[in-house]
N, C-alpha and C positions, 0 to 999 in steps of 0.2 A: 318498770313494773308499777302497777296504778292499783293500792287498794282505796275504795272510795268508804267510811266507813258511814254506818249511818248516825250515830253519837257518843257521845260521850258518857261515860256514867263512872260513877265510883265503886268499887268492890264491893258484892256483896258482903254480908257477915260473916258468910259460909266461907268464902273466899279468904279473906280476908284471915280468918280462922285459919288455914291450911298455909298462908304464908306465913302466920306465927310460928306452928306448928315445924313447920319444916324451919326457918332459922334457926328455931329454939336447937332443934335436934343438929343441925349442923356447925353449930357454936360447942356444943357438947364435944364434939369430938377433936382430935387435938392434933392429931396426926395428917399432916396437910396433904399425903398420896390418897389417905382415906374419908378426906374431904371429898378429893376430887371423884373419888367413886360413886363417893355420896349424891353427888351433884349431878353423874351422870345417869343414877337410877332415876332420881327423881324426874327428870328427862323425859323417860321412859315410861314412869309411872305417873306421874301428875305434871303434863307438857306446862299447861295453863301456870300452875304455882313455879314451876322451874322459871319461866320468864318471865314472871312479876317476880318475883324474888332479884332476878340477875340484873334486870332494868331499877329496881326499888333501892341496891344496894351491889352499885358496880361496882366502888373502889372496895368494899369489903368481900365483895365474889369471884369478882375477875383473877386475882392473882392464883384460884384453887381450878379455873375451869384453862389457863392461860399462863403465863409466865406469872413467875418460876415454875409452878409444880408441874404444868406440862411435860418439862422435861424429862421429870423422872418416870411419870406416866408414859412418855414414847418409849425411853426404857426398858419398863415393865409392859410394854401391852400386852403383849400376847401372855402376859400372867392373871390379867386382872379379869375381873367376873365383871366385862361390862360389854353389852351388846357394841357392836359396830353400826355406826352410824353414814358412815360415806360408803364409796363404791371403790374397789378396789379393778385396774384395769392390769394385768399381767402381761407378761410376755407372750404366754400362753393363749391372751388373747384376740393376738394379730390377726385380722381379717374379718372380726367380728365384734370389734368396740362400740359400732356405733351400735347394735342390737341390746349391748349387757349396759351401755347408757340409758338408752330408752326404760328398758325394762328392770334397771335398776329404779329412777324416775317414779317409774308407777306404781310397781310394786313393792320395794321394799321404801320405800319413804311415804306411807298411806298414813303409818301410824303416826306421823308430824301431822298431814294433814288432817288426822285426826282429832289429835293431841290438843289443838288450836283453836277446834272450834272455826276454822275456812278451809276450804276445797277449790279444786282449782278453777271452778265457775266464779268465781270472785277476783279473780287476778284477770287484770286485762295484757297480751301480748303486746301490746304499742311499744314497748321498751326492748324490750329482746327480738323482734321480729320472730318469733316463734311462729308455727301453722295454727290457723284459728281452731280454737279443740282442743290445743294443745295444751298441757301444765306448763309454764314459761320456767326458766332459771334464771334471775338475773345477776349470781352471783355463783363461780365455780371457783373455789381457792384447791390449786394442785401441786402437791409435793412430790417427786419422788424417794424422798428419805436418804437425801444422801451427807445432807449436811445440817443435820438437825438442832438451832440454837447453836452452841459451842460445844457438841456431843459427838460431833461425828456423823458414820455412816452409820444409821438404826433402822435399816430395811421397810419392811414394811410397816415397822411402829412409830413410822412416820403420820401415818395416816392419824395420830394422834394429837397432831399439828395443823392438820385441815383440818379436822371437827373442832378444834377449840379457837380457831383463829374467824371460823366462819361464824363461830355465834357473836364477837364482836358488830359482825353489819347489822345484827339485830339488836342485841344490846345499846351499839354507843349510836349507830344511824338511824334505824327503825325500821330496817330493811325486814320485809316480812320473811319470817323464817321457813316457809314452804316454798319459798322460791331462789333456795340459798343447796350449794350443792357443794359437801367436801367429796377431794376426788384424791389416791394415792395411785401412782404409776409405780407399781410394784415390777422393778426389774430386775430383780436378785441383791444380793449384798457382797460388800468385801469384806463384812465386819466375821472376825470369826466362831467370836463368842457367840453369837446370834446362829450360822450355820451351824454350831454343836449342840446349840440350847434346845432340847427335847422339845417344848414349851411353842418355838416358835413357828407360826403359821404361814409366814411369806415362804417367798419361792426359795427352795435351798439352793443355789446358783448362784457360780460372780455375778456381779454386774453383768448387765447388757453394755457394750460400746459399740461406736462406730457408728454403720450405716444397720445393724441391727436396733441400736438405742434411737438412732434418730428416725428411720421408718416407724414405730411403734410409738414415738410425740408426735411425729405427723398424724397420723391416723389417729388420734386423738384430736388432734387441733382440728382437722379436717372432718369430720365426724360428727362434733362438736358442733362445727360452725355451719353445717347441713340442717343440724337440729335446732340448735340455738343462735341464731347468727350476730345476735348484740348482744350476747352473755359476757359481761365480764369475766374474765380471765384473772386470777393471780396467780404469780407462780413464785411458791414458796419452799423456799429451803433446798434449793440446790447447790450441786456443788461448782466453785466456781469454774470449772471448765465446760459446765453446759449453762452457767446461769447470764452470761454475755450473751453469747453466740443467740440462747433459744430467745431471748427477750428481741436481738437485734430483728431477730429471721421470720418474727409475727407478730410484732407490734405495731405496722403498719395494714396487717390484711384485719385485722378487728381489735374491739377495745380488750385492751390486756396491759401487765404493768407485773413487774418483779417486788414485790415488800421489800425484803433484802437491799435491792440496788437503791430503787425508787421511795419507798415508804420511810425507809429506814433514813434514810440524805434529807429528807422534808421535816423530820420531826428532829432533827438534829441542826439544823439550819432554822427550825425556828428556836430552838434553845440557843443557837448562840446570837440570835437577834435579840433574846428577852434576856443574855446576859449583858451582850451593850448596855442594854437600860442602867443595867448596875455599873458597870464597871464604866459608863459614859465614852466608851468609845464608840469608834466609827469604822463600817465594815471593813471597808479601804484601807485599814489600816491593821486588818488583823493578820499575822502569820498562824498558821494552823500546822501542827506534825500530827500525824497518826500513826500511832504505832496498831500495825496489820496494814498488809494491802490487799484485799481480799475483796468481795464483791461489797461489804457493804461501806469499807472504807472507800473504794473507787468512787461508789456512786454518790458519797457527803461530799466527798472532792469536789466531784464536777456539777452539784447541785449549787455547793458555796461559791464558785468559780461564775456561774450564770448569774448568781444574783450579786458579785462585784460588780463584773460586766454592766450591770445597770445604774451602777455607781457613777460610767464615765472610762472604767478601764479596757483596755483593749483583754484578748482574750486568753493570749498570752502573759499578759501580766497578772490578770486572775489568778490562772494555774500554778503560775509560780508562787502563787502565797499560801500552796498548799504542800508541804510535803508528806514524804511514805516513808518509814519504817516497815522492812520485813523481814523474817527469818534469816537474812545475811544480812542486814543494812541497813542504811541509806538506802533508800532509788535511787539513782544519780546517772549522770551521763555518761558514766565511764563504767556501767553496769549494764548500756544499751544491749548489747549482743545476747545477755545474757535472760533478759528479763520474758517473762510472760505478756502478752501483748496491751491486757486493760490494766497496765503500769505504766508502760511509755510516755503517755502524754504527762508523767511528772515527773520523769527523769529528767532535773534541769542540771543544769551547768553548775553544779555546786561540788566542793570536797565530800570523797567517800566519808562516813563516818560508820565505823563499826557496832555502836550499843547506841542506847535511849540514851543516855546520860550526857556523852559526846556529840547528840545530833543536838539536844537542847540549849549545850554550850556554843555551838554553833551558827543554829537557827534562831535562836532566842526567839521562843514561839512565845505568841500571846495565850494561844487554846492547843490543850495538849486531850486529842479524844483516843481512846482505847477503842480497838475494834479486831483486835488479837486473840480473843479466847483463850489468855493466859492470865490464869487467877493469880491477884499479888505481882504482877508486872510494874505496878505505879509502886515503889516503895517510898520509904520512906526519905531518902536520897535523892529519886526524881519529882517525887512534888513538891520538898524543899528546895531543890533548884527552881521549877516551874515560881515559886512565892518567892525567889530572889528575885528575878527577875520583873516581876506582876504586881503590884500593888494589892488587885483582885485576882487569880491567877485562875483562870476557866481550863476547869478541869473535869471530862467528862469518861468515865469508865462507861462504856454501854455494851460491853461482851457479858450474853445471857449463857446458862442461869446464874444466879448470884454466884455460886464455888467459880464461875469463870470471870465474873466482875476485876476488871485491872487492882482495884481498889473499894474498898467500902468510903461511905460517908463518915464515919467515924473518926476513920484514918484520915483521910481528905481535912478533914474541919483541925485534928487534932495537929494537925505537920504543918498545915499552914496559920495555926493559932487563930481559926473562925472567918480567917479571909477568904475562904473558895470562892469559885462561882461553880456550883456541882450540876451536874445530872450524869444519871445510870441508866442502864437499860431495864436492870430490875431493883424491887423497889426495894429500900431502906429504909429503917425508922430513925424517927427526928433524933435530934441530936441536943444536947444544952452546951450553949457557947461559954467559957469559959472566965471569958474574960468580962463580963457581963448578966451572965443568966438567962439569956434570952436562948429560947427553945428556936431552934433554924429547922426547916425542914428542906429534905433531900427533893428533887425534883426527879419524877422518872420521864425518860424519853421514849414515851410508849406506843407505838408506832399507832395503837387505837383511835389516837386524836385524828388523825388522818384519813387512814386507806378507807373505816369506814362509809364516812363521809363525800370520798371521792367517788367510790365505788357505787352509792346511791345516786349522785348525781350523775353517772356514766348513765346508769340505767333510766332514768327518770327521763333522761334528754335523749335516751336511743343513743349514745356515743358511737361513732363508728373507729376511733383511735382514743388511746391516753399519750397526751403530752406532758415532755418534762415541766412546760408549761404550767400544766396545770398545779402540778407537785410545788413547782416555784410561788406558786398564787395562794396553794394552800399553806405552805409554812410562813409566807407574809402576814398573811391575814390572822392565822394562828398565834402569833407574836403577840398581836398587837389586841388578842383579847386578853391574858393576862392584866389585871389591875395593878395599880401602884402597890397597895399591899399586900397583894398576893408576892410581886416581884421582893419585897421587903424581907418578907417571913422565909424565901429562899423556893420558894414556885416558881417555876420559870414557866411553868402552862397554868389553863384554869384548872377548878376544883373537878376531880374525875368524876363525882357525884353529881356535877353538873354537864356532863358530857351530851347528852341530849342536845341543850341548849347550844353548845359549841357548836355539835355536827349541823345543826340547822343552821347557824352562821358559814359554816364552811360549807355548804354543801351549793346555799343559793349563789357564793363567790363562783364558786367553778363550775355549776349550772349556766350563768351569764357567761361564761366567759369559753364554755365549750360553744352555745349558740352562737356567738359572739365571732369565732372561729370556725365556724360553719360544719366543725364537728357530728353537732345533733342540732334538736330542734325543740322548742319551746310546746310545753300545752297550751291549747287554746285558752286566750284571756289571761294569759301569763308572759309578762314583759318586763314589769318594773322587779327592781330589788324589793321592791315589800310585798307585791303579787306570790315573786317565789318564795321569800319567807312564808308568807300562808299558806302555799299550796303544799310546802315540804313539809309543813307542821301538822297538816291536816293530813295526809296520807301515811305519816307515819307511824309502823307497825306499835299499837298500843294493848298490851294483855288485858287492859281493864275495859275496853271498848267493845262496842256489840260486833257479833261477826261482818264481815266486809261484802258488799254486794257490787257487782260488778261495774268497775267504771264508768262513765258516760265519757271519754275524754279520747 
């Protein structure tokens, strides 16, 4: 997707004014569900100040439109006084998705293009291969709401997970936000609260399974790809028995990529590259348990597992430096028969152990990461084992929202007497270390540093696949922007306020490196690593810039 802009300028007065205006009011308020409402009217009401605002002051906005409060907002959706923003695809509407696509498309998302100040004469199709005429997508994030954060099954108030995940492309990449599409496959629920709740809107029905749930993702992917055919694809927040299977079954017919599995394994893998720096060790030499085995502990596994492998290890001995913890155990070999199938590959030949505490005595892991969704799982008992063992004992809770965090940073800093190496998934405030005074701050593992960034370069280059590749190239590269005292102070990424500048580093990495792979394809006059840093920089969605006039490229 190519907007060409014609310059640059700085906010009007007027402008300018209206983002005072609106912070002032949204500082006012205290109650973080009613922030998030806040944020969504203004949306609605003043497009333009919503995304100067979100862009001006991410790390102070994003946790109200995005983790944590999302959560409770998917929750409450169907309570809250806030228009809907994506397109809802039902059961109901088997045989005619691609129609309520299109025509969702045009009709109800006018008011973005409104909103913005660009229309779709300004977006050039070269990136999504869309029909000329056509408004292009280059971004479609879709949930079915089955496994929402650490929340469960929340039916159709999942769709509250695609609108706020999707404004990230625009916030942290600069993905323009008229060409960004949340999308919810509403196929009933098993939650029961939710089928009794007067209040809720989705479909009152189980689940869909079987060969009913999988015809009605086909016909979406299919559909999709008639209309859109290099739209990126995320698919978020499934549960793990469709979140394998649908990643395996269409990740080679067009570009798509799981968060969960994929996003989730890259920003976690660069945390524990930017804890090496501290704790000076060497990847080759780390043991890893995770307690959960579930889609997003699977896919940290075999992310960390690829990048030993690069070390010089075979591939097998990669894997073996990861182990599982799940609801019975150990993974282990003597559990073979019994296990789920995206566990297998870590059931090694080692002793059952039945608890955390036993597998640690056993394993003597270097990095102990949470991906369990059981709040207060890391007590106080296994992180002081974890700091007998460890000198600096890397310790990462990242099950969201915070009430499902393994452990706070608090806890973490106070059990290990200020030695952690920490990150979460959501965010925590700094700490003062004890033993010195010095204020440590928590690092969050926030999947934003990534997918955005990838995601625009999927687009930018026409991607017709995503590679685990690339997810590897981007948590590398990621690493190694953190500073000496950023890693000092307890950052293990850079400053979120700076995310811009990040996703522009990361984006022309795996731009090179798709072309490179003959994935997609370069714009004309664009070949060098500084060529794509300008071209990214320069087409990136900017609220204070004049509307966008259609590409030349």
């Amino acid at each position: 997707i190519i907007f060409r802009l014609t310059r640059r300028r700085a906010p009007s007065s007027r402008a300018m004014t209206a983002l005072r205006t609106a912070l002032d009011a949204f500082r006012a308020i205290a109650d973080p569900l009613e922030r998030y409402v806040f944020l969504r009217h203004l949306q609605r009401r003043d497009t333009s100040t919503f995304y100067r605002a979100l862009v001006a002051k991410p790390l102070e906005l994003m946790p109200f439109v995005y983790t944590p409060t999302v959560g409770e907002a998917c929750e409450r959706y169907h309570e809250l006084p806030t228009a809907v923003n994506g397109v809802y695809i039902t059961a109901d509407d088997a045989g005619r998705v691609g129609a309520k696509l299109r025509e969702h498309w045009t009709t109800e998302m006018a008011w973005l293009r409104e909103g913005v100040g660009a229309s779709a004469r300004g977006v050039s199709a070269r990136g999504t291969g869309a029909h000329a005429g056509e408004a292009p997508v280059a971004v479609a994030v879709v949930t079915d709401g089955e496994r929402i954060l650490g929340l469960g099954d929340l039916g159709a108030g999942g769709m509250g997970i695609s609108e706020g995940k999707i404004l990230l492309y625009t916030v942290c990449a600069g993905v323009h936000p008229t060409t960004c599409l949340p999308v919810c496959l509403d196929v009933g629920t098993n939650n029961e609260r939710l089928l009794k709740d007067p209040n809720y809107k989705g479909l009152r029905k189980e689940r869909l399974k079987g060969e009913a749930y999988d015809a009605l993702v086909d016909e979406f992917m299919r559909e999709l790809r008639a209309w859109q055919p290099r739209c990126l694809v995320q698919f978020e927040d499934f549960g793990n028995a469709n979140a394998f299977r649908i990643l395996e079954k269409y990740r080679t017919t067009g570009p798509c990529f799981n968060d969960d599995i994929q996003g989730t394994a890259a920003i976690t893998l660069a945390a524990l590259l930017s804890s090496l720096r501290v704790t000076r060790g060497e990847l080759a030499d780390q043991k890893i348990l995770f307690y959960g085995a579930g889609e997003a502990g699977v896919g940290i596994g075999e992310l960390i597992a690829m990048a030993m492998e690069k070390t010089g290890m075979t591939h097998n001995q990669a894997m073996e430096r990861c182990y599982f913890m799940d609801s019975k155990g150990l993974v282990c070999k003597s559990r073979l028969s019994g296990l789920q199938p995206h566990k297998v590959a870590f059931a090694h030949d080692v002793e059952y152990q039945p608890d955390l505490l036993s597998a640690i005595d056993a394993i003597k892991p270097t990095a102990l990461i949470g991906v369990s969704t059981i709040g207060g799982a890391f007590n106080e008992d296994v992180v002081k084992a974890m700091a007998a063992l460890n000198e600096r004992p890397i310790i990462f809770p990242l099950s969201n929202p915070t009430s499902k965090a393994e452990c706070t940073f608090e806890q973490a800093m106070r059990w290990t007497d200020g030695k952690v190496v920490f990150a979460s998934g959501s965010p925590f405030d700094p700490v003062t270390r004890q033993r010195d005074g010095v204020k440590v701050f928590p690092a969050q593992a926030n999947n934003a540093y990534v997918f955005p960034a990838l995601g625009y370069a999927a687009a930018l280059t026409g991607a017709s696949q995503v590679t685990d590749d690339l997810f590897l190239a981007a948590a590398e590269a990621l690493s190694k922007l953190t500073t000496d005292s950023e890693i000092d102070a307890g950052h293990l990424f850079p400053d979120m306020n700076a995310i811009r500048d990040v996703s522009v580093a990361l984006t022309a990495e795996i731009c090179e490196m798709i072309v490179a792979q003959g994935l997609g394809s370069a714009p004309r006059d664009v070949s060098t690593h500084a060529e794509w840093l300008a071209y990214i920089k320069a087409h990136m969605y900017d609220p204070n810039v004049t509307p966008a006039i259609p590409s030349k490229l």
